[in-house]
LUMDREN-161218 format. One line per field, with one value per residue (C-alpha): y negated, x, z negated; residue number from 1; residue in one letter. Coordinates in Angstrom, 1 decimal, m for minus. Last residue first. Layout:
! LUMDREN-161218
yy = Y;...
xx = X;...
zz = Z;...
k = NUM;...
r = A;...
***
This chain:
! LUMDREN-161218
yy = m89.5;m87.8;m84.6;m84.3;m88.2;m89.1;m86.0;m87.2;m84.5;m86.5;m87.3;m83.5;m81.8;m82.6;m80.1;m77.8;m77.5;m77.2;m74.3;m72.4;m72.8;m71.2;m73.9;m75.3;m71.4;m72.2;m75.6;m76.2;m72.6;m72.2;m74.9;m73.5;m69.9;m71.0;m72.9;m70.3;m67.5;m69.8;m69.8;m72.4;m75.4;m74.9;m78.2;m77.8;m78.2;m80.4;m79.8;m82.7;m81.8;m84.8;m86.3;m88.6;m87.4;m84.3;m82.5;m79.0;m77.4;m74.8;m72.2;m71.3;m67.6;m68.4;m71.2;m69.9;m67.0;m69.6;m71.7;m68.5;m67.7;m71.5;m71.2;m68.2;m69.7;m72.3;m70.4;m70.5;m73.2;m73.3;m77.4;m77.9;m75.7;m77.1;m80.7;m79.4;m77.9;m81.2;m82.3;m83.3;m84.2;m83.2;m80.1;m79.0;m78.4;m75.6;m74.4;m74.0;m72.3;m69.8;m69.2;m68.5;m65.7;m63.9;m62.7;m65.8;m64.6;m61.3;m62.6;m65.3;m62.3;m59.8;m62.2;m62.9;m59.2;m58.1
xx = m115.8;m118.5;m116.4;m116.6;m117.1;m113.6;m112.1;m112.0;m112.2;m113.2;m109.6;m108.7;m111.4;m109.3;m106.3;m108.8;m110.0;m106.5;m105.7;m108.5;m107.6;m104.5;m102.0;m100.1;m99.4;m95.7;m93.7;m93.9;m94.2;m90.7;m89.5;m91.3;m90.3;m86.4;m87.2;m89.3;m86.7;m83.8;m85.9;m86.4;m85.4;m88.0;m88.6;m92.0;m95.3;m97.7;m100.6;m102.6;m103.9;m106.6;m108.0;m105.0;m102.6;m101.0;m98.8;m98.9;m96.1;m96.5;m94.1;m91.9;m93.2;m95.4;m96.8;m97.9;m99.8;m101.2;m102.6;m104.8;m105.7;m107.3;m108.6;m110.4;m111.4;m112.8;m115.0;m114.3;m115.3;m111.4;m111.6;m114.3;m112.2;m109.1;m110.4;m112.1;m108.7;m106.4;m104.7;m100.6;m101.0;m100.4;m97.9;m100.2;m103.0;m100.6;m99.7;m103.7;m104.2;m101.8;m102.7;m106.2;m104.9;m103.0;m99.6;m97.9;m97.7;m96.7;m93.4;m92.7;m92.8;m90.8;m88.2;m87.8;m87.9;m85.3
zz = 69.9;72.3;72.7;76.2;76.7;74.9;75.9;79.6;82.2;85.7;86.4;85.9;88.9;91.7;89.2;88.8;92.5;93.6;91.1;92.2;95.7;95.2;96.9;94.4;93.1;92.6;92.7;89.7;88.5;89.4;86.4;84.0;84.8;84.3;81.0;79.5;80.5;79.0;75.9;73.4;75.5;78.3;77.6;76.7;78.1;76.6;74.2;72.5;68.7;68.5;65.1;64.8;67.7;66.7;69.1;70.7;72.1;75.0;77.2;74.1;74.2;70.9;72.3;75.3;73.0;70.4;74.2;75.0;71.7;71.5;74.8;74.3;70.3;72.6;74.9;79.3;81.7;82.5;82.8;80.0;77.9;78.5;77.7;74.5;73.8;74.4;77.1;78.4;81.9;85.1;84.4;81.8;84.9;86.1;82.7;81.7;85.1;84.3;80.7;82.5;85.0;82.1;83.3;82.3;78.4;79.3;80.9;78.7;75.7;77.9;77.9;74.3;73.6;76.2
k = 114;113;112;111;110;109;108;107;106;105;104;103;102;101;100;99;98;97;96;95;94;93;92;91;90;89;88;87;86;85;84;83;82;81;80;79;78;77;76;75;74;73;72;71;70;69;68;67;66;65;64;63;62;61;60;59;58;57;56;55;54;53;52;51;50;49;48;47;46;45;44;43;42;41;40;39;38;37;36;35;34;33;32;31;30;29;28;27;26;25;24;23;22;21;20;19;18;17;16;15;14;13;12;11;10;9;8;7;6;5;4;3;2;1
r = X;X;X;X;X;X;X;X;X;X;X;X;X;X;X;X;X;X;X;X;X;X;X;X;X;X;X;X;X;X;X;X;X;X;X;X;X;X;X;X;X;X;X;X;X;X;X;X;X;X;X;X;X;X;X;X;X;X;X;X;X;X;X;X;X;X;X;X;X;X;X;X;X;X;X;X;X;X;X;X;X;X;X;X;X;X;X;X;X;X;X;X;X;X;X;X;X;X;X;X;X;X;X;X;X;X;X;X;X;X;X;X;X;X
***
């Protein structure tokens, strides 16, 4: 019951919601989040550590940049089941719509002038 209780309590944060739904788009970094969710780093940061932890998230290193994706679903059937519902969940909240517009204006490069 652990490992499904762990997917389940990690999806019931509004934010760790949005940061799946815009996942699905693209693979992004923190400062990308951040700009996106208008919300603190270290909030971000905890935020991704908790999807990670229930097999939701994997992060990547990329030079200076640690890029987070979503993940297979491969660690936890519940992960992988949930996954693949949110895709075609919530599409319509109109918070959701506005941050997915908003991801072809959200370029790392500029936010964190490197």
């Amino acid at each position: 019951m652990k490992p499904f209780l762990k997917v389940m309590k990690a999806l019931s944060d509004p934010n760790r919601l949005k940061i799946i739904k815009m996942l699905q788009h693209r693979m992004m970094c923190v400062c990308e989040l951040q700009a996106a969710l208008r919300i603190a780093q270290p909030s971000v940061s905890k935020h991704l550590k908790i999807l990670e932890d229930a097999g939701l998230v994997e992060s990547s290193k990329d030079g200076l940049w640690v890029n987070y994706h979503l993940t297979s679903g491969h660690a936890s059937p519940y992960a992988a089941s949930l996954l693949g519902n949110l895709r075609h969940w919530l599409d319509d909240d109109p918070e959701v719509v506005r941050l997915i517009k908003g991801l072809p204006l959200i370029q790392r490069e500029i936010i964190c002038r490197k």
